[in-house]
C-alpha positions as CSV (number, residue, x, y, z in Angstrom):
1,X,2.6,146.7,-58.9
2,X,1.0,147.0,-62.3
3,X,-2.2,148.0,-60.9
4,X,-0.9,150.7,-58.9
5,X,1.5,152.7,-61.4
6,X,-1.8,152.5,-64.0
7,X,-4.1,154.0,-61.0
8,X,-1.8,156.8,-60.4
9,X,-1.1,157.2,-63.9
10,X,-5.1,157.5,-63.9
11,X,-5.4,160.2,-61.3
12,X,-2.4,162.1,-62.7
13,X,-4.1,162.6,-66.2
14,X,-7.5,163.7,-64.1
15,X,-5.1,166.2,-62.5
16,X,-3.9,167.4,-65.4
17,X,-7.1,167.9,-67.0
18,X,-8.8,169.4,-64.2
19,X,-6.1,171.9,-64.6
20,X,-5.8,172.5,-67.9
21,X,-9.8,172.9,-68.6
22,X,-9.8,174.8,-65.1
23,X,-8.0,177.7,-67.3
24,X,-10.6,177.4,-70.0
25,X,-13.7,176.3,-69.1
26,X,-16.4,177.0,-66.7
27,X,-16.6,174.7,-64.0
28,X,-19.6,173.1,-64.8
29,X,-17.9,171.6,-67.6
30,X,-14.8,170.3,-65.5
31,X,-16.7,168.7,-63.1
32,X,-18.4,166.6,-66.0
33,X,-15.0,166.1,-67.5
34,X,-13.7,164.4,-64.2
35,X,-17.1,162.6,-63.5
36,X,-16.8,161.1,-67.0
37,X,-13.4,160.1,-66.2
38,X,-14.2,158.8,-62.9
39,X,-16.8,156.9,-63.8
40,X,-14.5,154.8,-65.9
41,X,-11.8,153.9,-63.0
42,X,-13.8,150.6,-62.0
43,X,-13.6,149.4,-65.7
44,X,-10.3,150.4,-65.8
45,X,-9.3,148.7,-62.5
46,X,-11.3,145.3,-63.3
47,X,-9.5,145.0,-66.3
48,X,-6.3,144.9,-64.3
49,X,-7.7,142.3,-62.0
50,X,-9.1,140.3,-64.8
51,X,-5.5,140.6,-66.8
52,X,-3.6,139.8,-63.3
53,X,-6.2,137.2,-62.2
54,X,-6.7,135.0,-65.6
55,X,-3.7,135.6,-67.8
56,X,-0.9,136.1,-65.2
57,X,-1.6,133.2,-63.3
């Protein structure tokens, strides 16, 4: 359940930025805001699994 409300949380921020740099930046720059953001889901979501996985159980 964790692991869900922190994803969400995750895409809600990207929202959120997209928006608010949408309004004052040029696109290039959002779309390198987001990848950047993007690429750091799979950390973000193996750090989860690790927490779930090793110090959960």
């Amino acid at each position: 359940m964790a692991g869900v409300v922190v994803t969400l949380a995750y895409f809600v921020l990207v929202g959120y930025l997209a928006k608010a740099l949408r309004a004052t930046q040029r696109l290039p720059v959002v779309i390198a805001s987001i990848a950047g953001l993007m690429g750091t889901l799979p950390a973000v979501l193996y750090a989860l699994y690790y927490v779930v996985a090793n110090v959960v159980a």
